[in-house]
N, C-alpha and C positions, 0 to 999 in steps of 0.2 A: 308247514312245520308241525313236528308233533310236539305238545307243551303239554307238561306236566302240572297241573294249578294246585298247590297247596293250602288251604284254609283251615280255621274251624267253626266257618258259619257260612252260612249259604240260605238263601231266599229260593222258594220257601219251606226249605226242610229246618231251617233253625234260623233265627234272629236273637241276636243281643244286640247289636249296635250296626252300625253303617257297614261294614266292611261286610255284613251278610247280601246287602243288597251290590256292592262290588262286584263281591263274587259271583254274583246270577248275573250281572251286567257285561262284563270285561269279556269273557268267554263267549257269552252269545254276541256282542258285538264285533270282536275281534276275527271269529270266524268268517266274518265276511270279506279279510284278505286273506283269505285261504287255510286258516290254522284248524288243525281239529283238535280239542281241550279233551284233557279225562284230569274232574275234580276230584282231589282225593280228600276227604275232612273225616273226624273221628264219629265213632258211632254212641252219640250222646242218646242216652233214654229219653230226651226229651226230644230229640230230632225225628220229625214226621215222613221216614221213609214212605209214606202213601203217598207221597206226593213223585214215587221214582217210579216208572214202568217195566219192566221183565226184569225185575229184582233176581238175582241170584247168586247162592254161597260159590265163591271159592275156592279150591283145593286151602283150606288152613295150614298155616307155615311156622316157621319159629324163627324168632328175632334175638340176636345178641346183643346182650348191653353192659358193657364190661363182663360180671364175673354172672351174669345170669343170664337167663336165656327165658324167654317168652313166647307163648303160643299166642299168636296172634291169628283172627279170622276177618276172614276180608268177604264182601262182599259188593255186587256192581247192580247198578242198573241205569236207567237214564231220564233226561229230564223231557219235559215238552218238547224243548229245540232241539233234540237228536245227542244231546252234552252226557257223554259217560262219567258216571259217580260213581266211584270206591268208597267204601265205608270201611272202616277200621276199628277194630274192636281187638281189645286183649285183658285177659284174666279180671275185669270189672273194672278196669281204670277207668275208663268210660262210661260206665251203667249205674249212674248217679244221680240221684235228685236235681242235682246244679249241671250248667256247665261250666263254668271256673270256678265256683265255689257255690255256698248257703248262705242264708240271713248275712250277707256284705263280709263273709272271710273268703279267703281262697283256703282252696285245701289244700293243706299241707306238706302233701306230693306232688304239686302240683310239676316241678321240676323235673320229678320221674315220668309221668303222665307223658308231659307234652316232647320228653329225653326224648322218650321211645317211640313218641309218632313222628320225628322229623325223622329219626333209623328207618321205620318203615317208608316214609316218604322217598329215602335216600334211596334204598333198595330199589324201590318200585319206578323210580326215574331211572334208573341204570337196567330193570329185566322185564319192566312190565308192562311194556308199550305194544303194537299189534306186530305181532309173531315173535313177542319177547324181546324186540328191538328196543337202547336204551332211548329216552325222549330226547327233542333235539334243546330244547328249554325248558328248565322248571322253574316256577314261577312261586314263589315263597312269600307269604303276606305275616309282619307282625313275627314279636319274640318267641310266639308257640311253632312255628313253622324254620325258624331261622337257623337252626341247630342241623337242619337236613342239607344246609351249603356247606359245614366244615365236615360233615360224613362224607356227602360227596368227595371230597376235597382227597380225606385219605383214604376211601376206600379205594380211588381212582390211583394215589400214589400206590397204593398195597398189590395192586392187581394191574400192571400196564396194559395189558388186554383189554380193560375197560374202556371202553367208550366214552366221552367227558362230556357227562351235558352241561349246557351255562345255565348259570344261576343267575336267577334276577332276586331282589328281597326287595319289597314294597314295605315302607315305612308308613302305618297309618298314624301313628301316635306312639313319639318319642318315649313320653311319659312312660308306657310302659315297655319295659324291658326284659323282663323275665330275669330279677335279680335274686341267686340263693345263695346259702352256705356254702363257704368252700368243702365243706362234708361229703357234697353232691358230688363234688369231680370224679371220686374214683369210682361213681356208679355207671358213669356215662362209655367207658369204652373209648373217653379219647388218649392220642399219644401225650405222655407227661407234659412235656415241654410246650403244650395250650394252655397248662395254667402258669400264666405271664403276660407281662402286659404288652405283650405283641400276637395277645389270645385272647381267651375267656373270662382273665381273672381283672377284676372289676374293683377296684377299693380291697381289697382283702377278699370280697365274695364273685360269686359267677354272675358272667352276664350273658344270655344267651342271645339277646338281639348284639351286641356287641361282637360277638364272634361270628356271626352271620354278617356284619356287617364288612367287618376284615375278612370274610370269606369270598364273597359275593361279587360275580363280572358285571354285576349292574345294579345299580341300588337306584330305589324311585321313591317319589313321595306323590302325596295326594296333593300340593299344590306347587305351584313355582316360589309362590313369597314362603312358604313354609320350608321349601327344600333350602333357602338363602338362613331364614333367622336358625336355625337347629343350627346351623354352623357358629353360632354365638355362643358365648357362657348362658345371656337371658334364658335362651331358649335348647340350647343343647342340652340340656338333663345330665352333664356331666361326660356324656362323649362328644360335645363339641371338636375336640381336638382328631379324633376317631375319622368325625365324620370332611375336616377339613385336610386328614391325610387323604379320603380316597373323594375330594371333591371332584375329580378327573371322569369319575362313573357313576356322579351321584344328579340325577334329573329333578327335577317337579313336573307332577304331569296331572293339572285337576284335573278331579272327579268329574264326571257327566249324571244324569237324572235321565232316567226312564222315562222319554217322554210320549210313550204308547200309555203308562199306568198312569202317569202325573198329567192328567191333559183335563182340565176344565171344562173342554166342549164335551169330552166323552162320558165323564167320571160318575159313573151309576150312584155313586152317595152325596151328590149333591138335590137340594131341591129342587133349584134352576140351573140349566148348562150355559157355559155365555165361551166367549171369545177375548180376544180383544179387540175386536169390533166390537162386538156387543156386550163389553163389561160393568155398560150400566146394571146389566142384568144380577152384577152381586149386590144392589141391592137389599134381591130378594135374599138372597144368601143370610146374611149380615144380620136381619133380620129376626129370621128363622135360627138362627147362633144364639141370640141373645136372649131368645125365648127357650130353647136347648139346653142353656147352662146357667139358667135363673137371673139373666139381665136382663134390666126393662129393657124393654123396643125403643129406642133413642135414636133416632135418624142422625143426629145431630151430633152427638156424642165421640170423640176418638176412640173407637174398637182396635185394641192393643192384643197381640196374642204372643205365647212363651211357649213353646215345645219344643221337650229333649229331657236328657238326664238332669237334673237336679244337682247338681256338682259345681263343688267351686271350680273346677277350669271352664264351665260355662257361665261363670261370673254369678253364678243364682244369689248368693250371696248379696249382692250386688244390688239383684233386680229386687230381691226382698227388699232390701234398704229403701229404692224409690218409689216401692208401692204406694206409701203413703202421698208422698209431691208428686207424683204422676196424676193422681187424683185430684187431690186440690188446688195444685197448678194447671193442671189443663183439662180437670173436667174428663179425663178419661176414664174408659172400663176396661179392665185387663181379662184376660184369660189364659190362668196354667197350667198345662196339661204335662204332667211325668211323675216320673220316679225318680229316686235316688238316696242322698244322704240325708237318715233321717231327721239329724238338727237343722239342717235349710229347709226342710218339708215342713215340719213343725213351726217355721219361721214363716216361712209364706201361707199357712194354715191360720196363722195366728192372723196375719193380716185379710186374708180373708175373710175369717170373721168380724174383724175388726170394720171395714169397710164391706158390711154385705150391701150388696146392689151397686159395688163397681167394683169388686173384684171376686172372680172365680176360680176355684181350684179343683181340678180333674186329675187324680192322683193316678187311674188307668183308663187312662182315653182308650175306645175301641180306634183300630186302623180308619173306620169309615167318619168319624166324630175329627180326627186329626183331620182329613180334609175339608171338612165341612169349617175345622179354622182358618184354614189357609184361604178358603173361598168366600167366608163371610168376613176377617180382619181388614182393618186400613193398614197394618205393619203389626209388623213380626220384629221379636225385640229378641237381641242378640249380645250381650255384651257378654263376651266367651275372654278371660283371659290372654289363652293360645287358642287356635281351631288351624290342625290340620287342612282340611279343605272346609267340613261341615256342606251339609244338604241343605238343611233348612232355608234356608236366604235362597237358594235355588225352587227349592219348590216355593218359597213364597211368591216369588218374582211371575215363576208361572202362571200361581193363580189371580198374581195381580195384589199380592199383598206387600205395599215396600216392607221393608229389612232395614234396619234402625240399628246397626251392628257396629264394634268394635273393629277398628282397622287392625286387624294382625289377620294373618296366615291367609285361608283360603278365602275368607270374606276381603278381601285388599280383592282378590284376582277376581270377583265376580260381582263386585256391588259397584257403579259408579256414581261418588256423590254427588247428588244433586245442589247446587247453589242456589239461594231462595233465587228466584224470578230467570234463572237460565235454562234454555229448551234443551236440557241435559240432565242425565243422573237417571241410575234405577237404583238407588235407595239413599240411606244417610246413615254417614261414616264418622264416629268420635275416635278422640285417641287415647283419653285416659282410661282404666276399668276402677271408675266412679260412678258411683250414683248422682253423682252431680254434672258429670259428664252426658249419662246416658239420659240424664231428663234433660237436659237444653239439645242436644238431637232430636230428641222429641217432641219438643217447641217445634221445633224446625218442620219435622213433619205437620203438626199442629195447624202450624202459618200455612204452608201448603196446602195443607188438605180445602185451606178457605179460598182458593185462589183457582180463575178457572182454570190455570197449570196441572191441577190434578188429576182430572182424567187424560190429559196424555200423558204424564208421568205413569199413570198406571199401565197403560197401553205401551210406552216404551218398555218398560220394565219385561210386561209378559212377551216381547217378541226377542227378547234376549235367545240367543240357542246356545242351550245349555245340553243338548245331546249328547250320548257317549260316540256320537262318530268320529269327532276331534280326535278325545281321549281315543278310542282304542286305533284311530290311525298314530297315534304317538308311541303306543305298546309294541305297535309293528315295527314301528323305524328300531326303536329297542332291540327289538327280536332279532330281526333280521343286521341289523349291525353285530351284531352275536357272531351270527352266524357265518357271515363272513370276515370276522375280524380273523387277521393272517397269524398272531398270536394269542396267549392265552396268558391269565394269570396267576394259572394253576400253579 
């Protein structure tokens, strides 16, 4: 099947967040039941085309968007695994400093911006497949991409000659929706009667993952416990009702880990390579961490690590709070490594100073310094409000670091709790997002860690498989259910 893959992050031409490393995963994995991918993502100035092979422009085209009309240039070339990439680029929407925004605002167009790349997308799934055949699936990630299943929709109704590819929309994160002015609508080129609430229109304003979602023959999520809570008020963001109309076509399908990059025997930024046979060997890891990031050498000590955004959906707030009783109740040393919002940065900053020589704060960990956490920590602390699927707890797992996490969304599908003294569990699971919560989970690690239970808890843990083979045999059943369904719901 030919599938059409929409984004706007890809591994490793751009990264902001997890859905970059998706997108370099899903496609190269999926190919191996027979699909061939062409990525299409926007031509951000910060995206390192050097990383594409026989780069080249084009014939440049022009795209309508209600009452304007846009020169848009396109160009293609491909990754290491054979995977064709289109870049898109039009009048400088793209050729920006940021890629969603600057110093933590979005910019302001951002509604226009992302309007006119799901048009383009739409186009290019209907004429821009090999010998201008439309694709047999496009595959739509997130509210920047979502807006290209109601184009399909009526460009398909406008044109009966058209070819109708299905639409899949991958929800990574409710939260965002791509919410604007109802101002916006008459820029977009759709028919009236989308702005209503059997459409676009959202509280008074537009929602563009919303309308992709009423658009859409297949809507996914990045976990199964997260595709069930979004259908709640908790966790629905307000289209809970939305999404329990088309619950008939809406899946969870977690994420998977690259387990060629994420492998602790191979991983060139480690000191020591170990196994989980040989995981005595972090150790030396652990070690070499503490002396890395200005913590004594403490053999003895709870080596605690935090990596990710800084944002209250991953509870940092939270983890700020227990800094201080992490420490003096259990003698532990932390390590922070991210960015984000800069009043929880400046929180946990503070506590760092506050407690220097057990707690550390890495405000831009290099890529090779993040493993070197995962392979020197006892646990990876997770108390995320919501989490779609989240990585973290997976790569921890691999390298043998338990995961101390919050039971909601993708951490439920992939941590199982351990109970003190049972030959069971790869991590520890709390249910409030407390600090009071998240430090007696970690007693519990604590108590373990003293118990000779712990090196085969760490050795269960890392033989967890957590590969995308699963995942992307679940994108196929997807696909190919598509394909053969005898109706549509065009």
């Amino acid at each position: 099947m030919d599938i059409l893959f929409a984004a706007t992050e890809l591994f490793p031409l751009l990264k902001v967040g997890g859905l970059a490393d998706f997108a370099a995963a899903l496609p190269r994995f999926a190919r191996r039941h027979g699909h061939s991918y062409r990525v299409v993502l926007p031509r951000f100035r910060t995206l390192d085309a050097s990383a594409l092979s026989g780069l080249e422009a084009l014939p440049t085209t022009r795209v309508s968007l209600g009452a304007r009309s846009f020169e848009v240039h396109l160009s293609r070339g491909r990754l290491e695994e054979g995977i064709e990439v289109v870049l898109v680029d039009a009048g400088g929407l793209f050729d920006r400093p940021g890629v969603y925004g600057e110093a933590g605002e979005d910019y302001p167009d951002n509604g226009l911006r992302f309007a006119l790349f799901s048009r383009v997308v739409a186009e290019l799934a209907l004429r821009g497949g090999p010998g201008g055949a439309p694709a047999d699936v496009v595959h739509l990630n997130d509210w920047h991409t979502a807006l290209a299943a109601t184009y399909l929709e009526e460009l398909c109704q406008t044109d009966a000659r058209l070819a109708r590819p299905r639409r899949v929309l991958t929800i990574h994160n409710l939260a965002h929706q791509g919410v604007f002015a109802r101002s916006l609508f008459g820029e977009l080129g759709l028919a009236p009667w989308r702005y209503s609430i059997d459409g676009i229109e959202f509280h008074g304003r537009l929602s563009f993952l919303k309308a992709g979602i009423l658009s859409a023959d297949a809507i996914t999520t990045v976990s199964e416990t997260y595709a069930r809570e979004i259908q709640s008020p908790e966790y629905g963001c307000g289209l809970e009702g939305v999404l329990r109309g088309r619950a008939k076509v809406l899946r969870g399908i977690t994420n998977g880990i690259d387990e060629e990059v994420w492998n602790p025997a191979t991983d060139p930024a480690l000191p020591v390579r170990y196994d989980a046979e040989t995981a005595s060997r972090r150790a030396h890891c652990r070690a070499a961490l503490q002396a890395e990031v200005g913590l004594p050498v403490d053999p003895d000590a709870l080596l605690l690590g935090s990596i990710g955004r800084i944002v209250a959906q991953k509870g940092s707030d939270v983890l700020a709070a227990a800094l201080p009783a992490l420490y003096r109740s259990l003698g532990a040393q932390v390590i922070v490594a991210g960015d984000g919002d800069p009043a929880l940065m400046a929180e946990i900053a503070r506590a760092a100073d506050d407690l220097k020589g057990s707690v550390a704060f890495v405000r831009f960990a290099s890529e090779d310094l993040v493993h070197r956490i995962f392979a020197g920590a006892d646990a990876m602390l997770l108390p995320s409000r919501f989490e779609p699927c989240g990585l973290v707890q997976m790569y921890a797992q691999r390298y043998g670091a338990l995961p101390i996490a919050r039971a909601t969304g993708g951490l439920v599908d992939t941590i199982e709790d351990h109970a003190p003294g049972a030959a069971s569990g790869t991590g520890f699971l709390f249910e409030a997002c407390r600090a009071e919560d998240l430090l007696r989970a970690a007693g519990r690690a604590a108590e373990a860690r003293r118990t000779p239970q712990w090196a085969e808890l760490v050795r269960r843990a890392m033989r967890v498989d957590h590969g995308w083979g699963r995942s992307a045999g679940r994108y196929d059943e997807v696909y190919r259910g598509l394909a053969s369904a005898a109706t549509s719901v065009w």
